[in-house]
VMD Tcl script that draws the C-alpha trace (Angstrom):
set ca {
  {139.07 97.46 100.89}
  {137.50 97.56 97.24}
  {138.73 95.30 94.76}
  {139.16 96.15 90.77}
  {140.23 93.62 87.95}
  {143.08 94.31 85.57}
  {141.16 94.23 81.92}
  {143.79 96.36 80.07}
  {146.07 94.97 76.88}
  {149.12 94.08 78.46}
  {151.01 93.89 82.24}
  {151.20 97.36 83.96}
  {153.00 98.44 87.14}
  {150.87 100.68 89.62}
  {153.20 103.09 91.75}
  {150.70 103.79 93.59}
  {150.75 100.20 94.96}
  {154.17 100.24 95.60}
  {155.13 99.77 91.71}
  {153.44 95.95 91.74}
  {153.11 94.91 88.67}
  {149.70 93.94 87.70}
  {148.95 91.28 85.03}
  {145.69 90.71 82.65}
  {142.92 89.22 84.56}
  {144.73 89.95 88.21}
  {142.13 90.64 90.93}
  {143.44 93.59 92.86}
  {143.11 95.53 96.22}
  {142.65 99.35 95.66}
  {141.81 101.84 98.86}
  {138.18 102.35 99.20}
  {139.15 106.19 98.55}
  {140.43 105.77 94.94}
  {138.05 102.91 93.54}
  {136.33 105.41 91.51}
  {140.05 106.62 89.93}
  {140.77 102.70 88.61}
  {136.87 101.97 87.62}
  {136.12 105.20 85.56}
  {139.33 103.25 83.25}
  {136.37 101.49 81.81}
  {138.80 99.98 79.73}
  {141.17 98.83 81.93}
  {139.76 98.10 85.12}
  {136.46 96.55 85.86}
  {134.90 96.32 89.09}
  {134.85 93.28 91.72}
  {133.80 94.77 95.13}
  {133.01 98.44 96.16}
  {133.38 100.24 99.00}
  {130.93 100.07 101.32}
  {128.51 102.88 101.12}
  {129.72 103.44 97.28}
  {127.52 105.12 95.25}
  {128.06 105.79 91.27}
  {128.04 109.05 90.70}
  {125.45 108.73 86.91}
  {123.37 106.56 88.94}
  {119.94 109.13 89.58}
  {117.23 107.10 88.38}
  {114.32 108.26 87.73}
  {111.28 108.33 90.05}
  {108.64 104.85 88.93}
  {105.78 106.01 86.63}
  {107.34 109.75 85.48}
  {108.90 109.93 82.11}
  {112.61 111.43 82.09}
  {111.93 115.02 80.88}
  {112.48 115.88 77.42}
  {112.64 119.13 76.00}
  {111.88 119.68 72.25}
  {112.28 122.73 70.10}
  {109.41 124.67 69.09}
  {108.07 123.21 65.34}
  {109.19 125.65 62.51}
  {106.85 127.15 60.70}
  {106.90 128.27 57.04}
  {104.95 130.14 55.23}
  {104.07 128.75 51.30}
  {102.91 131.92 49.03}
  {101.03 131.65 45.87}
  {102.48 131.91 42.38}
  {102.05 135.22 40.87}
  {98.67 135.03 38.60}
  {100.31 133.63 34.85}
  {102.60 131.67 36.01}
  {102.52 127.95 35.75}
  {99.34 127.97 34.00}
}
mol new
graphics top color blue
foreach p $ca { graphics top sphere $p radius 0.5 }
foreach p [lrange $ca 0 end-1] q [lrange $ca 1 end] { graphics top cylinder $p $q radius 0.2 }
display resetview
């Protein structure tokens, strides 16, 4: 079973764990199925243990030695025309 810690503001009561009420700091047991439902709270639930096998779904690094690829628009050209003969002389 994965366990999640309580970071939030103030107590809460999960009904999904029977309506226990959960206080700041509290270590907590979550089924392995819904760990990623209490960590994506980033801001009220932090991780302690994950599931085994658990795999964060932004974490695709990048193959060693390639650069991540990065697209850039094309560079805008302009065009500069010359003053009309007389003017600013």
């Amino acid at each position: 079973m994965a366990r999640v810690r309580f970071i939030g503001p103030e107590p809460v009561t999960v009904p999904e764990l029977g309506d226990r009420a959960v206080e700041l700091d509290e270590v907590i047991d979550v089924p392995d199925e819904r760990f990623g439902g209490y960590v994506c709270q980033a801001g009220t639930w932090e991780p302690v243990a994950e599931p085994p096998d658990w795999v964060w779904p932004d974490a695709s690094p990048e193959p060693e030695g390639q650069p991540e690829s990065v697209q850039h628009a094309p560079a805008k050209k302009t065009t500069v025309k010359a003053a009309p003969k007389g003017v600013g002389d």
